[in-house]
SETORLO-548048 format. One record per residue (C-alpha): residue number from 1; residue in one letter; x, y, z. Coordinates in nm, 3 decimals. Layout:
! SETORLO-548048
> NUM/A/X/Y/Z
...
//
This chain:
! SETORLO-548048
> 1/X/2.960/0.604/2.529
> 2/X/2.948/0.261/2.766
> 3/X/2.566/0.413/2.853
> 4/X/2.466/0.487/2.532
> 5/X/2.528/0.112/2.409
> 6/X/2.329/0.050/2.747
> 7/X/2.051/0.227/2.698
> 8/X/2.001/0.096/2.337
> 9/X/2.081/-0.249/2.405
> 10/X/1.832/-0.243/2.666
> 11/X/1.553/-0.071/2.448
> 12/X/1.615/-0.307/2.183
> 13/X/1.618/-0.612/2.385
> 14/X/1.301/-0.500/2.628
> 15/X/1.130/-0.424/2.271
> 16/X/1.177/-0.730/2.072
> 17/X/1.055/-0.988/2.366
> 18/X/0.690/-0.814/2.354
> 19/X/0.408/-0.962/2.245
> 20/X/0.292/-0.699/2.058
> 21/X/0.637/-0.718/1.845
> 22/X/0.607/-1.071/1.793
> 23/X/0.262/-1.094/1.713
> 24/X/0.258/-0.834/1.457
> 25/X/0.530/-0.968/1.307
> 26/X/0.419/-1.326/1.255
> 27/X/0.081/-1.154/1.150
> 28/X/0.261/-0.964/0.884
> 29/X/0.495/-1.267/0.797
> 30/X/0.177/-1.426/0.729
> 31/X/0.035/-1.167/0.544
> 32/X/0.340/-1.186/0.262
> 33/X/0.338/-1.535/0.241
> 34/X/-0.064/-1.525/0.185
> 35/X/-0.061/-1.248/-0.059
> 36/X/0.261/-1.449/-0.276
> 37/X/0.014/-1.744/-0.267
> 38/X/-0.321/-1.587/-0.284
> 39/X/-0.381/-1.802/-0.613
> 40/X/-0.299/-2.133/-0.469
> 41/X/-0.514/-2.030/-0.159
> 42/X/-0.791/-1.930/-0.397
> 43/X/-0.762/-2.254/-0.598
> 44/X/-0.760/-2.465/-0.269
> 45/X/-1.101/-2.323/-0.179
> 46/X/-1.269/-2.331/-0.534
> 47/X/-1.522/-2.549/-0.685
> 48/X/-1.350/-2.704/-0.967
> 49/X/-1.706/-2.787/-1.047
> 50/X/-1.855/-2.561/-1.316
> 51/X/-2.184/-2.362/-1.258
> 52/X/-2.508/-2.504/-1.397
> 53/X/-2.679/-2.245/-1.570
> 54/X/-3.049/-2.331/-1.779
> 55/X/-3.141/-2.230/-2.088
> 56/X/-3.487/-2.113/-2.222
> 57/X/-3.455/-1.965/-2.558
> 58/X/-3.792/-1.833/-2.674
> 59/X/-3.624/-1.738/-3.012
> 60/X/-3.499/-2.102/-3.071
> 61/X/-3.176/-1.925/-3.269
> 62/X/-2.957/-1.804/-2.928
> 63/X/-2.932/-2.087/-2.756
> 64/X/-2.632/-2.261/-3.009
> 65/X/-2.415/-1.952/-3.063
> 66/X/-2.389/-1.827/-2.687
> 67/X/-2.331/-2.188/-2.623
> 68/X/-2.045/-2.191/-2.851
> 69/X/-1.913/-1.822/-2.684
> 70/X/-1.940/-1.975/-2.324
> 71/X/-1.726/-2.325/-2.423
> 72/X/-1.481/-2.097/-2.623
> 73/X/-1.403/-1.958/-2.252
> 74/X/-1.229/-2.042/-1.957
> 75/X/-1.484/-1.961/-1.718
> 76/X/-1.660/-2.255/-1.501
> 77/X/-1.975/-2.181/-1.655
> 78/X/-2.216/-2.478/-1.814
> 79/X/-2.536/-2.377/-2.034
> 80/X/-2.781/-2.658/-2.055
> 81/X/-3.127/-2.598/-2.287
> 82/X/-3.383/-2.658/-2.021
> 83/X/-3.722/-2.826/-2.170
> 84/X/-3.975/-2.703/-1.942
> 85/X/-4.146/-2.426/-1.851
> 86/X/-4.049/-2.067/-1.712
> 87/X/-4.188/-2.124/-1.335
> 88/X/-4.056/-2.456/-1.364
> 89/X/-3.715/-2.331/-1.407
> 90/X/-3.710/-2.076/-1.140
> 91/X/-3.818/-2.379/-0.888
> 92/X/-3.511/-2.558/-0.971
> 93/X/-3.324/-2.259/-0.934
> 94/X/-3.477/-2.214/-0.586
> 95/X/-3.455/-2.595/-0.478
> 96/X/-3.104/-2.546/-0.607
> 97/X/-3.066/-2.783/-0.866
> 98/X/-2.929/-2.508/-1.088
> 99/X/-2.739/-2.220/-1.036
> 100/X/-2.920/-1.979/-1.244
> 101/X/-3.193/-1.981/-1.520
> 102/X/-3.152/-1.755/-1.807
> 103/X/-3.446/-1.659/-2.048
> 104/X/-3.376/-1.616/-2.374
> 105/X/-3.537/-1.378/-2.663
> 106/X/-3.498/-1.169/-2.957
> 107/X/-3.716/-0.775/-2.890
> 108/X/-3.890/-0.585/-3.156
> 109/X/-3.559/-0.469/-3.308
> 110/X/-3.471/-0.785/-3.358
> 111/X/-3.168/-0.835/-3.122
> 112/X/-3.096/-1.067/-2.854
> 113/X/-3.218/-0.986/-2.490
> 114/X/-3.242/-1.162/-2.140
> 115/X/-3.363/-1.245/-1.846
> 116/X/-3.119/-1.404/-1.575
> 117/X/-3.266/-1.554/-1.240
> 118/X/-3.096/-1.638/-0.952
> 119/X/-3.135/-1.647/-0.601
> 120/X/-2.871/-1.460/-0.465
> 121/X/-2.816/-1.129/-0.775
> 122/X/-2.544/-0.999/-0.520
> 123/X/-2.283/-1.277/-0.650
> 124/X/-2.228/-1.095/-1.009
> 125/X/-1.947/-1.289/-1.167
> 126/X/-2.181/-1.506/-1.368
> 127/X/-2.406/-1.248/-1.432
> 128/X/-2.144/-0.981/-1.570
> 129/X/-2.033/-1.320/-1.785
> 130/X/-2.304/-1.369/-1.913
> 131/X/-2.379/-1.018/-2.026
> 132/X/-2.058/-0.995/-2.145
> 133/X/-2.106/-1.257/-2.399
> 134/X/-2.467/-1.142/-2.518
> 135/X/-2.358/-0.796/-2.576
> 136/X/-2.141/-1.010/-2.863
> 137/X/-2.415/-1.189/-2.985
> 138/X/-2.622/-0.839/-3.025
> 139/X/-2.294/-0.707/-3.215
> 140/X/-2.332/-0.949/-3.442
> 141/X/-2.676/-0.953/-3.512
> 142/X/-2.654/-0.554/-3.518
> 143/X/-2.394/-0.607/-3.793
> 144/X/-2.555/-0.816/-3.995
> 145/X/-2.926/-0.630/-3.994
> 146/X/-2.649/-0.347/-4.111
> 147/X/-2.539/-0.523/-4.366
> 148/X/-2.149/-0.440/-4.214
> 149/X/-1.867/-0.688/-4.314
> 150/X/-1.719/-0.841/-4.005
> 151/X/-1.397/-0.781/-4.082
> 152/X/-1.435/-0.377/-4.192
> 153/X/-1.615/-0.367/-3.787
> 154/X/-1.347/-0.608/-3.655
> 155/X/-1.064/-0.291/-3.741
> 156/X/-1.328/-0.008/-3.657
> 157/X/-1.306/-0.170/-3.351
> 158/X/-0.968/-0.264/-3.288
> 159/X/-0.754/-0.017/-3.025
> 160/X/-0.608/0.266/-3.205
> 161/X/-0.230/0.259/-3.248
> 162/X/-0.061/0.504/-3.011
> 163/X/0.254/0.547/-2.929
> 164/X/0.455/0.762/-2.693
> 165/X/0.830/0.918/-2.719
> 166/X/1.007/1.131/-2.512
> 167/X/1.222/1.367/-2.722
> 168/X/1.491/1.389/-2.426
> 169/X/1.729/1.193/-2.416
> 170/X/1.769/1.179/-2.070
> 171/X/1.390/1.106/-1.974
> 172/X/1.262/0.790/-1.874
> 173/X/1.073/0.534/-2.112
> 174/X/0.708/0.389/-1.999
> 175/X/0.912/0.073/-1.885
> 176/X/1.138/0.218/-1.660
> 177/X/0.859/0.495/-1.513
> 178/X/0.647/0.158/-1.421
> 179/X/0.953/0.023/-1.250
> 180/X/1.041/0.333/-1.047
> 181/X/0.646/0.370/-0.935
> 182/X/0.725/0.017/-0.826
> 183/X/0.986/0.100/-0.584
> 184/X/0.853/0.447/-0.459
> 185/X/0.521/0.234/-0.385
> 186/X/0.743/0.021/-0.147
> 187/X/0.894/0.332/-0.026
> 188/X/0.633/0.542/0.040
> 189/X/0.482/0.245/0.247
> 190/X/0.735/0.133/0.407
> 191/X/0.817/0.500/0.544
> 192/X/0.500/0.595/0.641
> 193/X/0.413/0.276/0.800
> 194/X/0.745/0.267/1.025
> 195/X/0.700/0.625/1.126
> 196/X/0.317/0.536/1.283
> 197/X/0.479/0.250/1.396
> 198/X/0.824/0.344/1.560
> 199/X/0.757/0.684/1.609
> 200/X/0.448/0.612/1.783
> 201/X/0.700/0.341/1.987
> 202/X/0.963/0.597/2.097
> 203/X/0.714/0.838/2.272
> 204/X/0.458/0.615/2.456
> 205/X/0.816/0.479/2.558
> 206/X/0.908/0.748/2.705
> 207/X/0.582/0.815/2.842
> 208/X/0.601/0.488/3.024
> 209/X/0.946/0.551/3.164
> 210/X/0.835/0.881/3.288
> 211/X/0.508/0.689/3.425
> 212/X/0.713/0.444/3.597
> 213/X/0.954/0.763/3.769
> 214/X/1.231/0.509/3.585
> 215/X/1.318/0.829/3.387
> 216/X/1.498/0.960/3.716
> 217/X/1.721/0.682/3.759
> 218/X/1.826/0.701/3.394
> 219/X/1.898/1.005/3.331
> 220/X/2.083/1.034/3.673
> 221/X/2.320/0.794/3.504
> 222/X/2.324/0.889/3.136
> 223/X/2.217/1.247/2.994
> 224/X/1.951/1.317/2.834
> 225/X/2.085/1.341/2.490
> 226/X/2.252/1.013/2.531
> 227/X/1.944/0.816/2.620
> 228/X/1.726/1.019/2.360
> 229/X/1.924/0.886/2.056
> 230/X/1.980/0.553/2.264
> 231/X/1.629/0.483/2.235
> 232/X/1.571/0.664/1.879
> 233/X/1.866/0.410/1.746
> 234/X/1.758/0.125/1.927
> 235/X/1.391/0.169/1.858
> 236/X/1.550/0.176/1.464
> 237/X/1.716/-0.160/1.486
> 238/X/1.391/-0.312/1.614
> 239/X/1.214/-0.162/1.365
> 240/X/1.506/-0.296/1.077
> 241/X/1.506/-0.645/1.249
> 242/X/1.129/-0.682/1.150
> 243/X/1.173/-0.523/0.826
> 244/X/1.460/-0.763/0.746
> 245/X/1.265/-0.989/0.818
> 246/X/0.932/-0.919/0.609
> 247/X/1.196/-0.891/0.319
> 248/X/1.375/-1.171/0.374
> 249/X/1.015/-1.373/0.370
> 250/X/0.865/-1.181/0.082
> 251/X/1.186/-1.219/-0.140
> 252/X/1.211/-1.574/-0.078
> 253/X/0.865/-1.632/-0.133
> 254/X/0.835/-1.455/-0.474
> 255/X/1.146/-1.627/-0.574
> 256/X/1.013/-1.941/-0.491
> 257/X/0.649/-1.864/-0.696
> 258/X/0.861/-1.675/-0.985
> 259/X/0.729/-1.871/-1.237
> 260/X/0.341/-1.782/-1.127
> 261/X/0.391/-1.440/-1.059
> 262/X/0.552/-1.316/-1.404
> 263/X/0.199/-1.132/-1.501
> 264/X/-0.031/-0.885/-1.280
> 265/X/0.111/-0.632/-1.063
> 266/X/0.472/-0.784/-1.038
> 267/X/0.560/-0.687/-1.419
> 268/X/0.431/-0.355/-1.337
> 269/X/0.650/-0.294/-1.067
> 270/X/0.955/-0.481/-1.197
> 271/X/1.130/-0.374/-0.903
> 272/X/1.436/-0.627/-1.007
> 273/X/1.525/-0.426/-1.305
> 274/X/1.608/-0.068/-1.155
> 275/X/1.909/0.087/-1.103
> 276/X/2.147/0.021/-0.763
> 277/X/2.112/0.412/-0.762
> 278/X/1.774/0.384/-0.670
> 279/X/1.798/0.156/-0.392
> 280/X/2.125/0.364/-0.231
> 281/X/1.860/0.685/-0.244
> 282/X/1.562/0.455/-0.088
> 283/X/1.819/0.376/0.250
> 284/X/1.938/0.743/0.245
> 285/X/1.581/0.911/0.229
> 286/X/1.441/0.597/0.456
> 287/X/1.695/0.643/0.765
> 288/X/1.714/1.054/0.741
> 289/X/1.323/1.036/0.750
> 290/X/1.332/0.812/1.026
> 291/X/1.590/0.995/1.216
> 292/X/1.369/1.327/1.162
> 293/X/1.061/1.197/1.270
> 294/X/1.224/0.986/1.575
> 295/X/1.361/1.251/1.707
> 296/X/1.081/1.465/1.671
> 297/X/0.843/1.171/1.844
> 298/X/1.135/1.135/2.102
> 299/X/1.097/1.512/2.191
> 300/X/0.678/1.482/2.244
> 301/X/0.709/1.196/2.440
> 302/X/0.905/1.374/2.654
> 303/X/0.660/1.625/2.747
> 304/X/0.369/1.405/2.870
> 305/X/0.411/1.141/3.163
> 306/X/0.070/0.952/3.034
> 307/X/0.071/0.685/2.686
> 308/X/-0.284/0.814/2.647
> 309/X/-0.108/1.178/2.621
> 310/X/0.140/1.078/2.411
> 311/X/-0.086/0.986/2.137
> 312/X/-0.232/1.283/2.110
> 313/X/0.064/1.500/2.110
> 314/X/0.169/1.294/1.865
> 315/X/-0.100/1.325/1.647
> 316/X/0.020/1.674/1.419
> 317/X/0.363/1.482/1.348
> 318/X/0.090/1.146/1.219
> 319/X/-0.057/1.438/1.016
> 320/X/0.289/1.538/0.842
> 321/X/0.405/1.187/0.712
> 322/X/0.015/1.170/0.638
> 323/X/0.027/1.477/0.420
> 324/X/0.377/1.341/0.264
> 325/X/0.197/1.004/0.138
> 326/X/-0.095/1.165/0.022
> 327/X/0.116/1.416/-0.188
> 328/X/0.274/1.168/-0.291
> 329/X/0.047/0.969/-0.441
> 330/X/-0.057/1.290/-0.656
> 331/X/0.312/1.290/-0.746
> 332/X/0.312/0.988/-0.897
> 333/X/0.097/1.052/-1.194
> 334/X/0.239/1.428/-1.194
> 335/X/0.582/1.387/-1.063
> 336/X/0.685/1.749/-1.231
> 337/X/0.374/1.975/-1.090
> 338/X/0.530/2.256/-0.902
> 339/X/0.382/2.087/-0.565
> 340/X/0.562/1.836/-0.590
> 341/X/0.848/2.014/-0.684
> 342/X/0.860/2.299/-0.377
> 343/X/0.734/2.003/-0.119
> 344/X/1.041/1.785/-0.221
> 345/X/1.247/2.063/-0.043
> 346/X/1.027/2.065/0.279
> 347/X/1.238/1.824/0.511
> 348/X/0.902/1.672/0.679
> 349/X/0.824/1.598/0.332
> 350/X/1.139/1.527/0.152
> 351/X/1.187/1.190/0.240
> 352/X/0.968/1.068/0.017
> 353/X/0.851/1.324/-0.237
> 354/X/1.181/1.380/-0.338
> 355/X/1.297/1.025/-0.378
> 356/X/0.960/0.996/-0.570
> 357/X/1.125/1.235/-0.822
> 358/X/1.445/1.105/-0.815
> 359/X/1.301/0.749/-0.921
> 360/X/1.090/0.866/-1.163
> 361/X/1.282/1.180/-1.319
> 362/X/1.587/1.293/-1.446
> 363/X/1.717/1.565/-1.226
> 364/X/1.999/1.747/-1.103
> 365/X/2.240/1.609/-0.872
> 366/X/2.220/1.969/-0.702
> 367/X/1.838/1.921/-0.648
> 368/X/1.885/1.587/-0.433
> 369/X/2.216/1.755/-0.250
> 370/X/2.007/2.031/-0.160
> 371/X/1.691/1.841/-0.009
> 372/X/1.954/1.612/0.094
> 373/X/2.122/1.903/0.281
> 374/X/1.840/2.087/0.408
> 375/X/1.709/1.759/0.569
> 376/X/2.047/1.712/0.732
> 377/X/2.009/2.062/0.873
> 378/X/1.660/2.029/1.019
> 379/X/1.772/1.697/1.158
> 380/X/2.033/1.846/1.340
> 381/X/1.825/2.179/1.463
> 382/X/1.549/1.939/1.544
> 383/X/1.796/1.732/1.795
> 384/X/1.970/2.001/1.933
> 385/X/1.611/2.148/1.980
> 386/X/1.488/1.839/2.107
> 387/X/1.779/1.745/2.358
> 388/X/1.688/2.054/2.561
> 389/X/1.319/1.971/2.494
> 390/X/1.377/1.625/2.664
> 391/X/1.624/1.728/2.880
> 392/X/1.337/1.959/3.083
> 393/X/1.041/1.710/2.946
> 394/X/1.160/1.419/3.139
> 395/X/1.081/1.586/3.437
> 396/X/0.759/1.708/3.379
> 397/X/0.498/1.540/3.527
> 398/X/0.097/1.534/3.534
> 399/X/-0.146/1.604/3.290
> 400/X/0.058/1.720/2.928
> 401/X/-0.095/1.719/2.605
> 402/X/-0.001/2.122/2.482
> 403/X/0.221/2.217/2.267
> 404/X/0.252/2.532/2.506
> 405/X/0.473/2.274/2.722
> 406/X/0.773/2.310/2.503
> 407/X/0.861/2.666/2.695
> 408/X/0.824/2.511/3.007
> 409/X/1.042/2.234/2.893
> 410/X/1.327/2.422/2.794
> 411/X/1.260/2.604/3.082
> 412/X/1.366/2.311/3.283
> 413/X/1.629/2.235/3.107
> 414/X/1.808/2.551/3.178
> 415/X/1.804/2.502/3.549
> 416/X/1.966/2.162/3.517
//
C-alpha cells in the first residue's frame, strides 16, 4: 500500500510542476474571469461616442419620425439632416467625417425606402438598426394607406398567449427543465473535457515511462495493478486540483458581478436553484466516468512505448466520450427518445446521458441503480481486463499502434 501512495504522490507532484499544467490553468483562470466580465471589458474598449449618421430625405416627411424612433433608443446612433447633395455626402462618408449617409424616399407605393452608404457594409450593427426602425415607419404608413386602427394592428400583432402544463404531477415545470439543462451543460463539459484531457495524460504517461525504460524499475518495485490505479488516481487529483480551482474562481467571480449578471444566460441556467440531488448524481456519474475511461486510457498507453502512438490508440476511446456529448446534446431537447433512453444504459455512455435524464426527468430510482450498476460492473471487468493488459503492455516495446496488441499483451502477462 506504502507504493501505491508512492507512485501517486509522485505522479501528482511530477504533474502539477509542468508548464503545460500551469499554463493552461492560468489560461483558463483567465478565461472565467474574462467571460464574468466580458461587459466591463466590452465597455472599457467602446466609443462612448455615438455614430454620426446623415440624412437626405428626398420625401421631406421621414426624416422627423425615424428621428424620433432612433432617440427613443438606446443605441449610440445620431441622425443629422445633411443639406447638400448626394455625392457630397458620400465624400464625407469617405473622408470620414460621418459614419454613414442614408438616403431617404418614399417608392411608387407610397412607403418609405433607403439607401445606406458606408465604407465598410461588413460592420452591420448600424445597418440592421437602421432597417429595423424603417421597417416601423413602413408599418405605419402601410396602416394608415389601409385605413387600419393602430390599436386593432397593435393586438393582431401582439405574441399569442400560450401556455404549457404538464398533467403529471411528478414532471418538471419549464423553470426547473431550464435549470437542470443548466447543470447537465456544465456536466457534459466538464466530463468530456477532463476525459481528452486526463485520459489523454495517463497514456502518453505511460508511454513516456515506457520510453524512458523507467517502467522496469517501477514495476520491479510495485505491480502493475498498483501503479496503474496509482497513476489513474493521481492523474484524478491533478485533474480535481485544477477543477477546484476554475470553480473556486468562477464562483467567486459571479458572486462578486451578481448584481450584473441576473439576465442572459445565467437566469437560464439558474444552476443555484436545483436540488442537492442533482449535484450528489453530477460527482457520482463524473468520478465513475472518469474511472472508466482512465482505466481504459491507462490500459492503451500501456501497449505503445511512443507519445506519438499513444494518441492514436487513443483515438476510438476520444470517439466514445465524443459520441456521448453529441448524443447528448440531442437529449437535451428530447430527453425521453428511445436513444437516449437505451444509450443511458451503455456504460461508455452512461455517465452523462443518464445523468442528463436524471436532471431533467422524473424516473425510477431502479433506472439510475441499474446504469449505476452496470457501470460499476464494466469498471471493474475493464480493470481486471486492463491490469493484465498493462501488466504484459509495459513490456512491450517498439512500434505499437494495433489493437491486435492486446493478445500479445495478455500474452505477456501470463508468463510473468
Amino acid at each position: 500500500m506504502n507504493k501505491f501512495w508512492i507512485i501517486l504522490g509522485h505522479t501528482y507532484m511530477t504533474r502539477i510542476k509542468t508548464k503545460s499544467f500551469i499554463i493552461t490553468t492560468l489560461l483558463s483562470l483567465l478565461l472565467i474571469i474574462g467571460l464574468v466580465n466580458i461587459q466591463s471589458i466590452i465597455d472599457m474598449f467602446s466609443n462612448d461616442k455615438a455614430d454620426q449618421i446623415v440624412v437626405i430625405d428626398d420625401s421631406n416627411e421621414l426624416f422627423e419620425p425615424l428621428n424620433e424612433l432612433v432617440e427613443q433608443s438606446n443605441e449610440k446612433v445620431e441622425l443629422t439632416s445633411y443639406n447638400g447633395t448626394v455625392e457630397e455626402a458620400k465624400q464625407a462618408v469617405q473622408n470620414e467625417e460621418y459614419k454613414a449617409f442614408i438616403n431617404l424616399s418614399i417608392n411608387k407605393k407610397q412607403l418609405p425606402e433607403a439607401t445606406y452608404y458606408a465604407n465598410n457594409v461588413s460592420e452591420t450593427g448600424n445597418q440592421l438598426f437602421i432597417e429595423q426602425q424603417l421597417q416601423q415607419l413602413k408599418v405605419s404608413y402601410a396602416t394608415e394607406q389601409a385605413e387600419i386602427d393602430a390599436a386593432t394592428l397593435a393586438e393582431i400583432n401582439a405574441p399569442v398567449s400560450f401556455q404549457t402544463v404538464a398533467l403529471d404531477k411528478t414532471a418538471k415545470t419549464d423553470e426547473e427543465l431550464n435549470q437542470a439543462r443548466g447543470i447537465v451543460y456544465v456536466m457534459m463539459f466538464v466530463l468530456y473535457m477532463a476525459v481528452i484531457m486526463y485520459g489523454n495524460m495517463i497514456a502518453t504517461d505511460v508511454a513516456t515511462e515506457k520510453s524512458s525504460r523507467v517502467m522496469e524499475i517501477l514495476i520491479s518495485s510495485a505491480s502493475p495493478v498498483t501503479h496503474m490505479f496509482a497513476k489513474i488516481i493521481g492523474i484524478a487529483l491533478l485533474g480535481l486540483t485544477q477543477i477546484g480551482l476554475l470553480l473556486v474562481v468562477g464562483y467567486t467571480q459571479i458572486r462578486s458581478k451578481q448584481d450584473e449578471l441576473t439576465e442572459g444566460v445565467f437566469t437560464y441556467f439558474g444552476i443555484g436553484d436545483m436540488s442537492i440531488s442533482i449535484y450528489v448524481y453530477a460527482i457520482v456519474f463524473f468520478i465513475l466516468g472518469y474511472l472508466l475511461y482512465g482505466t481504459l486510457a491507462a490500459m492503451l498507453g500501456s501497449l505503445v512505448s511512443r507519445i506519438e502512438d499513444a494518441q492514436q490508440l487513443i483515438m476510438p476511446m476520444t470517439f466514445l466520450i465524443m459520441i456521448a456529448f453529441f448524443i447528448a446534446i440531442y437529449g437535451l431537447s428530447m430527453p425521453e427518445s428511445s436513444l437516449v433512453q437505451i444509450t443511458s444504459f451503455i456504460p461508455f455512455f452512461s455517465p452523462i446521458i443518464m445523468f442528463l435524464r436524471v436532471g431533467m426527468l422524473d424516473i425510477p430510482v431502479w433506472e439510475v441503480a441499474l446504469s449505476i450498476g452496470i457501470l460499476v460492473a464494466t469498471i471493474v471487468l475493464l480493470a481486471l481486463l486492463g491490469a493484465k493488459v498493462y501488466k504484459g503492455g509495459v513490456l512491450m516495446y517498439g512500434r505499437s499502434s494495433s489493437l491486435k496488441d492486446f493478445k500479445k499483451a495478455i500474452a505477456l502477462s501470463k508468463k510473468e
